[in-house]
C-alpha positions in Angstrom: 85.2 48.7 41.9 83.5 46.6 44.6 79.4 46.7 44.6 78.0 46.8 47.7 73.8 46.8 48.8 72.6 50.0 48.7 72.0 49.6 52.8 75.7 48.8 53.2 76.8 52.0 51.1 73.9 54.0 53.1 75.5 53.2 56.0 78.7 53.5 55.4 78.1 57.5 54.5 76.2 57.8 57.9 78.8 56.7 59.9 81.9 58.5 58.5 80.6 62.1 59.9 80.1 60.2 63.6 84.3 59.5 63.4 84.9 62.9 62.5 83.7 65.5 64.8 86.3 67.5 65.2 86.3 70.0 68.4 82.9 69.9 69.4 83.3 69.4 72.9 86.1 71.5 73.5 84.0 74.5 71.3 81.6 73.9 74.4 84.0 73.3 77.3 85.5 76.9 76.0 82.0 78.6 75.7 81.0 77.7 79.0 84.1 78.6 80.3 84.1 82.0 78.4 80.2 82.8 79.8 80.9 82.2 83.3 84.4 84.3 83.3 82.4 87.5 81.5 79.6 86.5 84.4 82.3 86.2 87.3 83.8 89.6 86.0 80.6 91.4 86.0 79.7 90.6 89.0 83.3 91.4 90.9 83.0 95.0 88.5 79.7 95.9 89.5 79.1 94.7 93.2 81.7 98.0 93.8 78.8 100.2 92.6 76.8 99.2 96.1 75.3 102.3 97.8 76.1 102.5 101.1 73.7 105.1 103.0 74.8 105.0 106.9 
């Protein structure tokens, strides 16, 4: 077993969660996406509920 400085070995363990984010942009990408289609269908439901009094 290799001994390293403490600072190496502390920076070692900080940077191996930065190389494995998994799908964190694409969790966002598909929230967004997912907000503005419920938004988009509200709107197209609901604007048929318009009173018109001629």
């Amino acid at each position: 077993m290799e001994h390293y400085p403490a600072a190496v070995r502390l920076a070692e363990a900080a940077n191996a969660p930065a190389q494995h984010q998994g799908a964190g942009n694409l969790l966002r990408v598909v929230l967004v996406v997912m907000i503005l289609g419920c938004l988009l269908t509200g709107w197209f439901l609901l604007r048929g509920y318009k009173r018109n009094d001629d």
